[in-house]
VEXDREN-2710 file (C-alpha; in Angstrom, 1 decimal):
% VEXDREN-2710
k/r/px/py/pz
1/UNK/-2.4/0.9/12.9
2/UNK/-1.5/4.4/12.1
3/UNK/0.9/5.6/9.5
4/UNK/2.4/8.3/8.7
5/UNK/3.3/10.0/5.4
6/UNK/6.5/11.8/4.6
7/UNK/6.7/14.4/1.8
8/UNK/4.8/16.6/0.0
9/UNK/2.2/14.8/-1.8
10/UNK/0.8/17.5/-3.4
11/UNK/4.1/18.6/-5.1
12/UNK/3.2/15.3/-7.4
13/UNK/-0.1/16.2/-8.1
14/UNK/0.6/19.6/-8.8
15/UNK/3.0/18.2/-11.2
16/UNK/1.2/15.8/-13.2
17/UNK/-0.2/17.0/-16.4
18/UNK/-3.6/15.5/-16.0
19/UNK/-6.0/14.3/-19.8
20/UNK/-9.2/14.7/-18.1
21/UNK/-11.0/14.1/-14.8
22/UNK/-9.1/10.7/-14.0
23/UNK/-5.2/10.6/-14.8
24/UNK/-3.3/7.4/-14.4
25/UNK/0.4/7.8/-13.5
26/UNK/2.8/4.9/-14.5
27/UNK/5.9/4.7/-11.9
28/UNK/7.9/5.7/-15.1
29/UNK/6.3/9.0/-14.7
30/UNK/6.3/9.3/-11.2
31/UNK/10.8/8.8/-11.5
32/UNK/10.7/11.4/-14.6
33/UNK/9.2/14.3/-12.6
34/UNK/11.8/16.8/-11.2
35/UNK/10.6/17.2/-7.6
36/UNK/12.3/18.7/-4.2
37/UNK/13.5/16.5/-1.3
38/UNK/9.7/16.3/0.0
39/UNK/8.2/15.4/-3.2
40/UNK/11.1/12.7/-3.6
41/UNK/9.9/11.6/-0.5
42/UNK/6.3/11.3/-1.7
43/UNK/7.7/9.6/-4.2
44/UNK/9.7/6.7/-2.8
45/UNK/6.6/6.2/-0.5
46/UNK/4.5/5.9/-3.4
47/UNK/7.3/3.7/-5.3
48/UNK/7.5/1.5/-2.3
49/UNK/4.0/1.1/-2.1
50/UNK/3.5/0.0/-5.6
51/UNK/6.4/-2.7/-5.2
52/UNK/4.6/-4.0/-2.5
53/UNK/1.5/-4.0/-4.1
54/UNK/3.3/-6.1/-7.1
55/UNK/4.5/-8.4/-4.6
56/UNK/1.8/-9.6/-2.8
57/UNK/0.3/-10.2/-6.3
58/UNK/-2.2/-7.2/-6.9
59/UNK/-2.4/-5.2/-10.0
60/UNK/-1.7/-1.6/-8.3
61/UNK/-2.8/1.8/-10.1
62/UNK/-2.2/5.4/-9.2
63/UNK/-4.6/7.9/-10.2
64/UNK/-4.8/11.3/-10.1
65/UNK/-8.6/12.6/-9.8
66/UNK/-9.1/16.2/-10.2
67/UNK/-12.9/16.5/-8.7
68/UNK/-15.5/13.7/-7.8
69/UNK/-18.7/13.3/-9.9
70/UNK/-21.5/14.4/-7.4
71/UNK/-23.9/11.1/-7.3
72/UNK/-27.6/12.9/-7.5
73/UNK/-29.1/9.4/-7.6
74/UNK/-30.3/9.4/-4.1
75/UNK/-31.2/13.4/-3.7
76/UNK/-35.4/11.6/-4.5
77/UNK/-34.9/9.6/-0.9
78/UNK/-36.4/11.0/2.2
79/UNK/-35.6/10.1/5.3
80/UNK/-38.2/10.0/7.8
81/UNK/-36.8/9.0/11.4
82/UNK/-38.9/6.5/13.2
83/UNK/-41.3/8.2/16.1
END
């Protein structure tokens, strides 16, 4: 099932003062941030999600990631295809 997203996600993002690579943003944050009707959006979505999350009994976190660690582990392994 499909779903679509409303708002302006990166508003958030772009708002968020990040401590490093990985930033975790508590739903206090997410209410304090001043943002325009689509980042409010964003925001109830992400609000709602995290409720339901709660809910259902899960132990929901929202992070912020500024850039993926590139995983050299595997750049030894060849592939040879099977002739």
């Amino acid at each position: 099932m499909k779903r679509a997203l409303t708002g302006d996600f990166s508003e958030i993002v772009n708002k968020v003062a990040l401590d490093g690579n990985i930033t975790t943003i508590e739903p206090a944050e997410l209410h304090a941030l001043q943002l325009t009707e689509q980042g409010q959006l964003a925001r109830d979505m992400l609000l709602q999600d995290f409720k339901l999350l709660e809910d259902h009994g899960a132990s929901p976190v929202l992070n912020v990631i500024k850039h993926y660690e590139q995983d050299d582990s595997f750049s030894r392994l060849m592939y040879t295809p099977f002739m």
